[in-house]
Every structure is written in C-alpha cells, then in structure tokens.
C-alpha positions in Angstrom: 38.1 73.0 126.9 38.9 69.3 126.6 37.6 66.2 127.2 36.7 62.7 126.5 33.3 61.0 125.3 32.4 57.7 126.3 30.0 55.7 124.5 29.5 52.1 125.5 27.4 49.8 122.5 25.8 46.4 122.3 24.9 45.5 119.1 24.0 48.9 118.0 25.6 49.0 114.6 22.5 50.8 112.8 22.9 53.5 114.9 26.3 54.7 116.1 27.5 55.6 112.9 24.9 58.5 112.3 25.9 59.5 116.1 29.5 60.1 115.7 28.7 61.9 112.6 26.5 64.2 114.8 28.7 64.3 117.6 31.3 65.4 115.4 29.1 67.8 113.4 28.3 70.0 116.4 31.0 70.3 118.3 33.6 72.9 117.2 36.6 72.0 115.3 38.9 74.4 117.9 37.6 71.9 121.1 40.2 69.1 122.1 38.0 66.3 122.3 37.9 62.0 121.5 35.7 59.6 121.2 36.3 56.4 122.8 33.6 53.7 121.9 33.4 50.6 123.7 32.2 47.5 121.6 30.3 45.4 125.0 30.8 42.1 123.0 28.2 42.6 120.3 27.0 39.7 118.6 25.5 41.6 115.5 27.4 43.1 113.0 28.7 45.8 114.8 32.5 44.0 115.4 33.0 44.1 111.6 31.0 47.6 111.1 32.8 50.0 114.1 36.3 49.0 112.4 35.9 51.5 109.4 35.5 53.9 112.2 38.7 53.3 113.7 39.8 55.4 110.5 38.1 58.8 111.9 40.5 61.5 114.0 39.7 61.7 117.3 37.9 58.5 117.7 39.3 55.1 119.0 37.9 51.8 119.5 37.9 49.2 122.4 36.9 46.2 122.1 35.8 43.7 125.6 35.8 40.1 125.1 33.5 39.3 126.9 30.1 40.8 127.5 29.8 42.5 131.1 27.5 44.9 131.1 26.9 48.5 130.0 28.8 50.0 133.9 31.9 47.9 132.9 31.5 48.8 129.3 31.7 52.6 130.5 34.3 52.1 133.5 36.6 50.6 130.9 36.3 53.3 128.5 36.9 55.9 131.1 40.1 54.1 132.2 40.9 54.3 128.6 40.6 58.5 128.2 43.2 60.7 127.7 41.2 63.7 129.7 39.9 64.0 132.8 37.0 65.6 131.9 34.5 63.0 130.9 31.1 63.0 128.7 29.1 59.6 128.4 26.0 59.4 126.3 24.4 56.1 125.0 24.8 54.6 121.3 21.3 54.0 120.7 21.2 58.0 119.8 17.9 58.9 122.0 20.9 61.0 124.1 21.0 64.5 121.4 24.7 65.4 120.9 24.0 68.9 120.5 23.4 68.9 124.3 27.0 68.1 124.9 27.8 71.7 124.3 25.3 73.1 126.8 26.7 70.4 129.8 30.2 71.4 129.0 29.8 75.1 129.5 27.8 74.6 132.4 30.7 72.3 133.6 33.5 74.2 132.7 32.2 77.5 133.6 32.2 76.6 137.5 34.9 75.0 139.1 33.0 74.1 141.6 30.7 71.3 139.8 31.9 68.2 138.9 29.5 66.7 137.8 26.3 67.8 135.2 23.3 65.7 134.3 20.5 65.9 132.0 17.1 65.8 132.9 15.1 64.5 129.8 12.3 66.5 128.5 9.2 64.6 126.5 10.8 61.5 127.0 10.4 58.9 124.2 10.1 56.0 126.2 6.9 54.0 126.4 4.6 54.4 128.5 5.8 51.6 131.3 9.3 52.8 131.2 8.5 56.1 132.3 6.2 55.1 134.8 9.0 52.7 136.4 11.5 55.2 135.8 9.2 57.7 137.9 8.9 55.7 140.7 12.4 54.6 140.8 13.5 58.2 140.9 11.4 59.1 143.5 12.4 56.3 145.6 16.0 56.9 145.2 16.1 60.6 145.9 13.9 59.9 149.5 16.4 57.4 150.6 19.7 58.6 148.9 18.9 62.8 149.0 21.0 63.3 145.8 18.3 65.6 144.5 18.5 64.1 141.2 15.6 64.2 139.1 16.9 61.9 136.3 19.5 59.9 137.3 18.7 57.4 134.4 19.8 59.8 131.8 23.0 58.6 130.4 24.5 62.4 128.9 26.6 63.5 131.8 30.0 65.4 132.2 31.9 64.8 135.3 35.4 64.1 137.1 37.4 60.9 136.2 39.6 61.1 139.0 36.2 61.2 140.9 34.7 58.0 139.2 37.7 55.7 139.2 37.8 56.3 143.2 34.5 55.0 143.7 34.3 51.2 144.2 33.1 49.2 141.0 30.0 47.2 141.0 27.5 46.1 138.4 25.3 49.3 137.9 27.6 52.0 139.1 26.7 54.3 136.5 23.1 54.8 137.4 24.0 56.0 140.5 26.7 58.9 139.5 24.9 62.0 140.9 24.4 60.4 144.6 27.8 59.3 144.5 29.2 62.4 143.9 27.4 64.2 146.3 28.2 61.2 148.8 31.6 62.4 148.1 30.8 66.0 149.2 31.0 66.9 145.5 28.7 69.2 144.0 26.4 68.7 141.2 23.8 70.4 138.7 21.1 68.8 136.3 19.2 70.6 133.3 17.1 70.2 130.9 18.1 68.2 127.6 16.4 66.6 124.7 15.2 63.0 124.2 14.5 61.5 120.9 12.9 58.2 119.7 15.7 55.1 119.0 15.3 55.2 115.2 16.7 51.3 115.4 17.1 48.2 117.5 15.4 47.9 120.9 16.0 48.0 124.1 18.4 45.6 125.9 17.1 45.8 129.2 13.8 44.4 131.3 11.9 46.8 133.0 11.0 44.8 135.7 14.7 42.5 136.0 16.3 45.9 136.4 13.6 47.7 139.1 15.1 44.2 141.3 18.6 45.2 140.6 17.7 48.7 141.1 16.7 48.2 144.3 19.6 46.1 145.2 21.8 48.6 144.0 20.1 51.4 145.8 20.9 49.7 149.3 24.3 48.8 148.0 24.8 52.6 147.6 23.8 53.7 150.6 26.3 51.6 152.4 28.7 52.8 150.0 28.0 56.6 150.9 28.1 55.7 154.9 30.7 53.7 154.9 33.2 56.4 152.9 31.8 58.9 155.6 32.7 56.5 158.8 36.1 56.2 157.1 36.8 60.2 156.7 
C-alpha cells in the first residue's frame, strides 16, 4: 500500500500541526506514505510555523505565491505526489485521520474503485451550513446522477492519473465523485467521522459559494457531455 496525502491550508497554523501528528500516529509505520501540504498564501503565521515541519520524514512543503484557492491549492499538490494513489483531507482537522485507514482498504481492496468518499456522520457544522449543504446535495445528485451523498466532504482516496485528465477550473474538487463516474469510473462512499474545528473559522460564505455552486454544477455537466460526444 502506498500513497500520497494532500492537505491544502490557509492560514490554519493552530491547527495542522496537531493533524500531522495524528495522521502520522495512526497510520502504520510499514505503509509507504507522504505528506504534501500546500501553504495557499497564508497571511497568518502559518509561512514561518509549517517550516519546522519541513524537518519531519515523509512530509514536504509547497509553498504558492499567490493565493488561488483551495481546488488549485489541491491540484498543485497532486502534481507534486510521488504516488498515484491520492488521499486529500482538509487542515482545519474536522476531517478524522483515523478514517484514512478505512478508505484505503476499501480502495485498495477492489481494483475496480477509483475513487472513495466519506459521507460525514453528526456533522459539526452549524446549523445553516448543513442546511445549504443538504440542499446542494440534493440538487447536484438530480441533475448530475453521481449518487453521492456528500460530495462536500473533503477525505477522499482516488486516481491521480484520473484527476490530472480532467480539465481544471475553480472548484474542481467539489465535484470529484460525478467526475469520475462521468468518466465511466466507479466509485463508493461510507461513513466517516466529523469533528468540531478546535480553531480559526471558516474561510468560505455560505451563500457566495451556493452562487458558485451552481455555476459550477452547469459547468460540470457540460464537462461530463462534452467528454461523452468526444469518445
């Protein structure tokens, strides 16, 4: 079993050092794995901070000069792996690393799959967020059937080859799942565990990203149909 774990971070610097040290607390020693972090242009501490990390095996730090987002945050790191086999998870630490394990066996125990998702349990989200993020689901699985219940869940396992031959755009990685399957690939979801963010807050609008969401979703779609036409 190999692969590498993606975590993209904006200005997260009270939290991602308690999540490497859980990342690399459960998951066994025998396991070829890295940790690539991707610094998004913080504007906190976290440039100074993440460069005593640089000192711990297996981990490795990139560092964008400009901010673009969390999808070109995580598209960059993903260029940046040694292994095809790719895990992203947020830096906030509400993703549990202990549920790496369970998404890798799943993953590596059938070929087949190339991509696993986590659906969150007992989300600890307020209550708006998981109303909007309720809706948005439901939306996006009637009009892109990618029978994802939670694509908003960032702890994932799937294909690089896969990702890098989608085309880029601003939000890419909320849209994995019905990308993959667009691609005739197949894909599973299970349960995971969510957990409160223990510092800083949130760096996104609820109602700035529905817009965008909804943008996206059309741009997907024509994504999806126009790789089809092109078969």
């Amino acid at each position: 079993m190999k692969f590498s774990i993606v975590i993209p971070i904006y200005n997260e610097k009270d939290s991602i050092f308690n999540l490497v040290d859980e990342i690399n607390k459960n998951i066994d020693e025998s396991i070829k794995y890295e940790i690539i972090i991707v610094n998004d242009c913080s504007d906190d501490l976290t440039n100074l901070d993440i460069k005593n990390l640089s000192n711990y095996k297996k981990i490795s730090i990139l560092n964008l000069k400009k901010n673009m987002g969390q999808s070109n945050a995580i598209y960059q790191g993903i260029k940046k792996a040694k292994s095809n086999t790719i895990v992203t998870l947020d830096g906030d630490g509400q993703n549990d690393p202990r549920d790496i394990n369970l998404l890798c066996n799943i993953y590596f125990d059938n070929e087949n799959i190339l991509l696993v998702g986590g659906i969150r349990q007992k989300r600890k989200d307020n209550l708006i967020k998981r109303i909007s993020s309720k809706i948005a689901n439901n939306i996006r699985k009637i009009i892109l059937k990618d029978n994802c219940p939670d694509t908003g869940c960032s702890l994932k396992v799937f294909d690089k080859n896969i990702f890098l031959s989608f085309p880029f755009f601003d939000g890419l990685h909320r849209f994995l799942p019905a990308l993959f399957k667009g691609w005739g690939k197949n894909t599973r979801f299970v349960a995971v565990n969510h957990r409160p963010r223990l510092s800083g807050i949130s760096k996104y609008g609820t109602f700035k990203r529905a817009l965008k969401g909804i943008r996206d979703l059309i741009k997907v779609l024509n994504i999806i149909n126009n790789y089809n036409r092109e078969k």
